[in-house]
VEXFILO-701693 format. One line per field, with one value per residue (C-alpha): y, x, z; residue in three letters. Coordinates in nm, 2 decimals. Example, Ala and Ser with C-alpha at 12.3 -4.5 7.8 and 13.67 -1.06 7.14 Angstrom:
VEXFILO-701693
c2 <- (-0.45, -0.11)
c1 <- (1.23, 1.37)
c3 <- (0.78, 0.71)
resn <- (Ala, Ser)
This chain:
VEXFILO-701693
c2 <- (0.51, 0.37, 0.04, -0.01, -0.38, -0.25, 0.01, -0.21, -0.44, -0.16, -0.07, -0.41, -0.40, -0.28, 0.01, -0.04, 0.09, 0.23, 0.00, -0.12, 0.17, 0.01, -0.05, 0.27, 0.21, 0.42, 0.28, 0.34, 0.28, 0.23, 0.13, -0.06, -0.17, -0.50, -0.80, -0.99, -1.23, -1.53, -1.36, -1.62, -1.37, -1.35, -1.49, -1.34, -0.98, -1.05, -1.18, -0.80, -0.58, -0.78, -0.73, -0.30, -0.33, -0.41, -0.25, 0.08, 0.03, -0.03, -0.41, -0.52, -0.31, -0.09, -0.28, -0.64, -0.73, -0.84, -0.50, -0.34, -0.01, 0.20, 0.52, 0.48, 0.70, 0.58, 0.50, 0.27, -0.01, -0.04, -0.17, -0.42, -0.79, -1.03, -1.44, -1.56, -1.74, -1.65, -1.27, -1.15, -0.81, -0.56, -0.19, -0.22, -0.35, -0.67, -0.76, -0.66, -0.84, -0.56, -0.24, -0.41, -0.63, -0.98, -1.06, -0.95, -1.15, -1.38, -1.14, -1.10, -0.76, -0.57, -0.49, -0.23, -0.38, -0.19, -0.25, -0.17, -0.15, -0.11, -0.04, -0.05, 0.31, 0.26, -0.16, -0.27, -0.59, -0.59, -0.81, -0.82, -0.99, -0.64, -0.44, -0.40, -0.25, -0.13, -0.01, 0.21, 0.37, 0.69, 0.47, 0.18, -0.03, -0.06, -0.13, -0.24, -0.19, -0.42, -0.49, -0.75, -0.83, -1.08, -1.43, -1.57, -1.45, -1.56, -1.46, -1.18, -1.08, -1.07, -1.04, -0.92, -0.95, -0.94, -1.12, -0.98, -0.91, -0.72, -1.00, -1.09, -1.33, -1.34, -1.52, -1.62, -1.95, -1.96, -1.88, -1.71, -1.33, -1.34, -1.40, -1.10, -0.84, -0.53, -0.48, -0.58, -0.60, -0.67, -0.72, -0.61, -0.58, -0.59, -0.40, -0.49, -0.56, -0.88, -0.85, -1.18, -1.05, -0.66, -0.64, -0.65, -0.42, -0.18, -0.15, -0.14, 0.13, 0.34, 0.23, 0.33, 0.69, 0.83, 1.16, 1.17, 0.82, 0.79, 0.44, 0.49, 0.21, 0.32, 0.10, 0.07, -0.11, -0.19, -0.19, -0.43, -0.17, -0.14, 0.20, 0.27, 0.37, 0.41, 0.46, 0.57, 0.65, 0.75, 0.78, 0.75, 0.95, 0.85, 1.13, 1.05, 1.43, 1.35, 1.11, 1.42, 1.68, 1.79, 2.13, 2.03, 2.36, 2.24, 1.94, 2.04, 2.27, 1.99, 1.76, 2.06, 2.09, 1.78, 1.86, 1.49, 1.27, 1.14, 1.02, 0.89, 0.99, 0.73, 0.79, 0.83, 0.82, 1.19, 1.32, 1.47, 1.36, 1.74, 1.76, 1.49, 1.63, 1.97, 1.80, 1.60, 1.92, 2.08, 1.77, 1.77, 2.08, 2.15, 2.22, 1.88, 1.65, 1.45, 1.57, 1.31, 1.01, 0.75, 1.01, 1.20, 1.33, 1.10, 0.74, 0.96, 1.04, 0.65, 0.51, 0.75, 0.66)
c1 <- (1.17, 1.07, 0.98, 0.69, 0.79, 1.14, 0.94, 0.74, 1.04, 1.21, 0.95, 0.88, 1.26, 1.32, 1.51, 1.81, 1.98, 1.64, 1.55, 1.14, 1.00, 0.96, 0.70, 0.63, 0.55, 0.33, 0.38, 0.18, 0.15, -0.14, -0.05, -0.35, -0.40, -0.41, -0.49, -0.20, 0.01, -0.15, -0.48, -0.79, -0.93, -0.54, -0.69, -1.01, -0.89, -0.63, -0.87, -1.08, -0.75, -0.68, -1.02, -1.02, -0.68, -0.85, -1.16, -1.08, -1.34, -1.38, -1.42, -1.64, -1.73, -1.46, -1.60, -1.51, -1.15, -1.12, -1.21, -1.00, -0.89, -0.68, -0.46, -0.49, -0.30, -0.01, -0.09, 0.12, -0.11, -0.11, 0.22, 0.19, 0.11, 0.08, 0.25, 0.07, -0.20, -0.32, -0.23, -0.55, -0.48, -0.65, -0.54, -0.30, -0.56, -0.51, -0.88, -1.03, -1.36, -1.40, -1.32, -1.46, -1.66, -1.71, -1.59, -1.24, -1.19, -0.91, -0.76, -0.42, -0.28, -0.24, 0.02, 0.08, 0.05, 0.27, 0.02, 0.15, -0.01, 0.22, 0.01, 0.21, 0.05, 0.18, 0.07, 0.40, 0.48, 0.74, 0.85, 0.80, 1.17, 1.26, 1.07, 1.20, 1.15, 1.29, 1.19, 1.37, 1.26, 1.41, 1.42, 1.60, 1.64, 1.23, 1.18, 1.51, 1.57, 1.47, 1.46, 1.35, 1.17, 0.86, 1.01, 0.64, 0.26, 0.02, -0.31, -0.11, 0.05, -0.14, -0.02, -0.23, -0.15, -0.37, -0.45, -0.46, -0.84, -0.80, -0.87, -0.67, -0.47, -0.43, -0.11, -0.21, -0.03, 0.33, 0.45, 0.73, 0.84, 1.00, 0.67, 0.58, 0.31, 0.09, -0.06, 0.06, -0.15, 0.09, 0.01, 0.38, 0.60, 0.43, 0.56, 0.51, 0.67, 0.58, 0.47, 0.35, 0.26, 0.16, 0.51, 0.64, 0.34, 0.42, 0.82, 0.65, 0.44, 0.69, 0.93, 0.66, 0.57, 0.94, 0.93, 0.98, 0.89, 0.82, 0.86, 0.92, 0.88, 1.06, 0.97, 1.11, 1.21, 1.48, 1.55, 1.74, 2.07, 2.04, 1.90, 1.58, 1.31, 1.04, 1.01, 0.81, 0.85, 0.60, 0.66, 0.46, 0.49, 0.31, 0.09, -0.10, -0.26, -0.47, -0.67, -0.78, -0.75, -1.08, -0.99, -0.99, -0.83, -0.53, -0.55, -0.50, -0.26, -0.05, -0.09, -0.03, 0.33, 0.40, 0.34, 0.51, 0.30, -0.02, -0.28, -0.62, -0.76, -1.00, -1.31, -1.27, -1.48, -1.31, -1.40, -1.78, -1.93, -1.94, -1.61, -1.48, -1.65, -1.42, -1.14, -1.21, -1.25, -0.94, -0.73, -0.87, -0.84, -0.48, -0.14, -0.02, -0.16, 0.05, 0.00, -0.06, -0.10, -0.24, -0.31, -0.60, -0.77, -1.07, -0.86, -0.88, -1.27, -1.32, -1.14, -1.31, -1.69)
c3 <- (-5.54, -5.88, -5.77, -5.51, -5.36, -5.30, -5.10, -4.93, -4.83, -4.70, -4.46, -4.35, -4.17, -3.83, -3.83, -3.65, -3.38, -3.24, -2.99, -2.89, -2.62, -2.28, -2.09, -1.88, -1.56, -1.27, -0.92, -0.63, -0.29, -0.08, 0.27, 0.45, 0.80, 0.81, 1.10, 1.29, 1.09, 1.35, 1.27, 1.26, 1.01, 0.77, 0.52, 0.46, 0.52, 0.23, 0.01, 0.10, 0.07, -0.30, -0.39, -0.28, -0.41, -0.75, -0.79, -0.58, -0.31, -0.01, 0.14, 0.40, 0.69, 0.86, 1.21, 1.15, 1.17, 0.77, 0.65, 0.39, 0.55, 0.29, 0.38, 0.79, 0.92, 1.12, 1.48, 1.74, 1.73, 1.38, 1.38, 1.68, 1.64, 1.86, 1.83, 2.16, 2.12, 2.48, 2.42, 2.19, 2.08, 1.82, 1.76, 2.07, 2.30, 2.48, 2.54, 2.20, 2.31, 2.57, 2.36, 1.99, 2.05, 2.06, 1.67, 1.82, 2.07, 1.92, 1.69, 1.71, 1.64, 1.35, 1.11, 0.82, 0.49, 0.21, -0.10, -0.42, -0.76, -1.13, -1.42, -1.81, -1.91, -2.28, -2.24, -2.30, -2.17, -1.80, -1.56, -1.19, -1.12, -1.18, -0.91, -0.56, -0.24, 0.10, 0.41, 0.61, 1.00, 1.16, 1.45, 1.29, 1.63, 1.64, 1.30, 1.11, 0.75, 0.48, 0.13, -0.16, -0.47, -0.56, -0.69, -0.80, -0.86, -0.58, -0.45, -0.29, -0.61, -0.87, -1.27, -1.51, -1.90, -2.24, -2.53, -2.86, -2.81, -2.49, -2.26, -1.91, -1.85, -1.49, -1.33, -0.91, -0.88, -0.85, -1.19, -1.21, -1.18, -1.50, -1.65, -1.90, -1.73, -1.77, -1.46, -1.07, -0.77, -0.50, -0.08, -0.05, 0.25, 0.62, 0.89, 1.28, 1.54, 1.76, 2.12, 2.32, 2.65, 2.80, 2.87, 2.55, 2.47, 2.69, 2.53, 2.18, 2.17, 2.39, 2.09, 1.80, 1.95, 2.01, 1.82, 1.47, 1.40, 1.03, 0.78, 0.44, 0.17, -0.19, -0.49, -0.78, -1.11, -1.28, -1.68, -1.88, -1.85, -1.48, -1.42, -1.23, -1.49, -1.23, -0.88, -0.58, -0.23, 0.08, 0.37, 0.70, 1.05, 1.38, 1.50, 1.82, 1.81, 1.56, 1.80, 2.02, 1.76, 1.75, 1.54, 1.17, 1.07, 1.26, 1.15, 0.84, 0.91, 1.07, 0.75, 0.49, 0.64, 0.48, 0.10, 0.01, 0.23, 0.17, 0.40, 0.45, 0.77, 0.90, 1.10, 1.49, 1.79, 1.85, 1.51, 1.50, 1.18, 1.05, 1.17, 0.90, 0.62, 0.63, 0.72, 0.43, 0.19, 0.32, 0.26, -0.12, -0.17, 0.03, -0.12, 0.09, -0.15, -0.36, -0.73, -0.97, -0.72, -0.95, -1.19, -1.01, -0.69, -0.77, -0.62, -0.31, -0.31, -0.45, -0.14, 0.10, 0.25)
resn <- (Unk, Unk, Unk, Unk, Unk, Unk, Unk, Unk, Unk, Unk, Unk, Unk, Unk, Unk, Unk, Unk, Unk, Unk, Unk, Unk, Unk, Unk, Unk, Unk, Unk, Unk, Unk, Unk, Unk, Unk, Unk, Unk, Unk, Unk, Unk, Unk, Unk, Unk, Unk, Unk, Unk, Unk, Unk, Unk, Unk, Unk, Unk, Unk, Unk, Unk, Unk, Unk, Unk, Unk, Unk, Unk, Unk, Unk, Unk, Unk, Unk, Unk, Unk, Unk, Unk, Unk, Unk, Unk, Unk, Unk, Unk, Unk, Unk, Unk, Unk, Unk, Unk, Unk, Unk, Unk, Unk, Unk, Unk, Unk, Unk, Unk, Unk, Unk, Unk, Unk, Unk, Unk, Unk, Unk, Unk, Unk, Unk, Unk, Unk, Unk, Unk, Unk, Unk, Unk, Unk, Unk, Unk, Unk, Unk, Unk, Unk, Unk, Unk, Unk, Unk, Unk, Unk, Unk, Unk, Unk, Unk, Unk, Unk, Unk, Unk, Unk, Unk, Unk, Unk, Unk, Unk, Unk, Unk, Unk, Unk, Unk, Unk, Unk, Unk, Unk, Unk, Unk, Unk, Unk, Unk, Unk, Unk, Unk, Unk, Unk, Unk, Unk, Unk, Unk, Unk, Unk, Unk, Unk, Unk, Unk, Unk, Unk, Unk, Unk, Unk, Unk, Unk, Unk, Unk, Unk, Unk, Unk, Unk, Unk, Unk, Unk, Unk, Unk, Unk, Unk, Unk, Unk, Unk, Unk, Unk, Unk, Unk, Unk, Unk, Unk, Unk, Unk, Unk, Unk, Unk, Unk, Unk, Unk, Unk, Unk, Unk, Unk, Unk, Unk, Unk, Unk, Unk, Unk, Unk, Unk, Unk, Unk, Unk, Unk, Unk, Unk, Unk, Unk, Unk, Unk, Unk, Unk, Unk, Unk, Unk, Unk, Unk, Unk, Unk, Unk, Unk, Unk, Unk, Unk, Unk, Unk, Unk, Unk, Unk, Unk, Unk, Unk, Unk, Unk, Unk, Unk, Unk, Unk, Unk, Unk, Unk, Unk, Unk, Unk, Unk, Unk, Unk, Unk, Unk, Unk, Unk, Unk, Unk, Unk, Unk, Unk, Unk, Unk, Unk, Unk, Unk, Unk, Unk, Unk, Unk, Unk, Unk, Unk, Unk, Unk, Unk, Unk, Unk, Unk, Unk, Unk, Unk, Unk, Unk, Unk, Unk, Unk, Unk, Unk, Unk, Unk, Unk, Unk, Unk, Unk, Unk, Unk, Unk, Unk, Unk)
């Protein structure tokens, strides 16, 4: 082309017909034990999971209630909360002052908090209105299904965009989903079930260990032409062995027949301190682990004391 301002015109239009790239989105899901919706402590151990959520480490000591606790492994009282005010409870135990100690002694249960983190790997701009969720239990009369999306930004969902100089702009109080994002930080979806005396206790945890109990929560998002362009599912099974197992190369063995789960074993009474470390390398280092989870093995040895 002779003349070099028709040129420049020319490549100044948007070509038609090939429309903007997306953002490209990587979900994840990091469940965490979490305290009793009644919980004295709520708060607090919401403001610690947000803040692990964030900077990949772990919050506050695993002893006090608050405590940020990412990838327990799925255990009965995990899932049990308590709505009496005169039933304390913690990890299934209705007098946590006895068995944890005086800091426990008006907790009220626990519950399983579904966090979820979306990141914009190419930083294109999203919003949240599009990403949903469900919940669905192999034992469906204990936990029924569920399902939903995030209508606003809150201190338990946190938006995250940038400026043109690579600065956040952070979104915590109650604008809406439909504002444009990079990054989520989201406290998702709790799962419990409510107990309020050790009755009801009893009927729960015979209804949480029936075998082959899992949960699984799938996320996902939704384009502009109603397709799912990202998604992501775990899913969680209750095994009480692992309480008394005190062989980590059957431990392992019983988590590497489960290539598309992920776990994070915490630290137990039962679990001899050498014991941990090899169950520790063989989970690393297994053919169970899930390939690629937020892009590398090193989330798992961030999270783990």
């Amino acid at each position: 082309m002779k003349n070099p301002t028709a040129l420049a015109l020319l490549l100044a239009l948007p070509l038609a017909g090939i429309p903007a790239l997306g953002a490209q989105l990587q979900i994840s899901i990091i469940p965490t034990v979490g305290c009793g919706q009644d919980s004295p402590d709520l708060d607090q151990n919401e403001t610690n999971i947000m803040a692990g959520l964030q900077n990949l480490t772990r919050v506050a000591d695993w002893t006090t209630a608050p405590s940020w606790r990412p990838f327990a492994y799925l255990k009965w009282p995990t899932l049990v909360s308590s709505t009496n005010s005169s039933f304390a409870l913690w990890m299934g135990s209705p007098d946590p002052a006895v068995d944890y100690g005086s800091g426990f002694a008006n907790e009220m249960g626990n519950r399983l908090d579904w966090c979820i983190t979306v990141f914009s790997t190419n930083g294109e701009p999203w919003e949240a209105k599009d990403l949903y969720y469900s919940i669905a239990c192999s034992y469906p009369d204990a936990i029924p299904p569920s399902s939903g999306s995030l209508a606003a930004f809150s201190p338990t969902a946190i938006g995250v965009n940038y400026d043109q100089f690579g600065d956040p702009i952070v979104y915590t109080n109650g604008e809406p989903a439909t504002t444009q994002i990079q990054d989520l930080y989201y406290i998702g979806p709790q799962t419990a079930l409510s107990v309020g005396d050790q009755s009801s206790l009893t009927a729960a945890r015979t209804a949480l260990t029936k075998p082959g109990f899992t949960i699984t929560l799938t996320v996902w998002h939704r384009s502009a032409t109603g397709t799912n362009d990202a998604e992501s599912s775990l899913t969680l099974f209750t095994a009480p062995e692992i309480l008394t197992q005190k062989v980590p190369s059957g431990l392992a063995c019983l988590l590497s027949g489960q290539p598309n789960l992920l776990y994070r074993i915490q630290r137990s009474p039962d679990l001899a301190p050498e014991s941990w470390t090899t169950i520790r390398s063989q989970m690393l280092e297994g053919s169970w682990f899930t390939n690629g989870f937020l892009g590398s093995r090193s989330f798992f040895r961030a999270v783990t004391p």
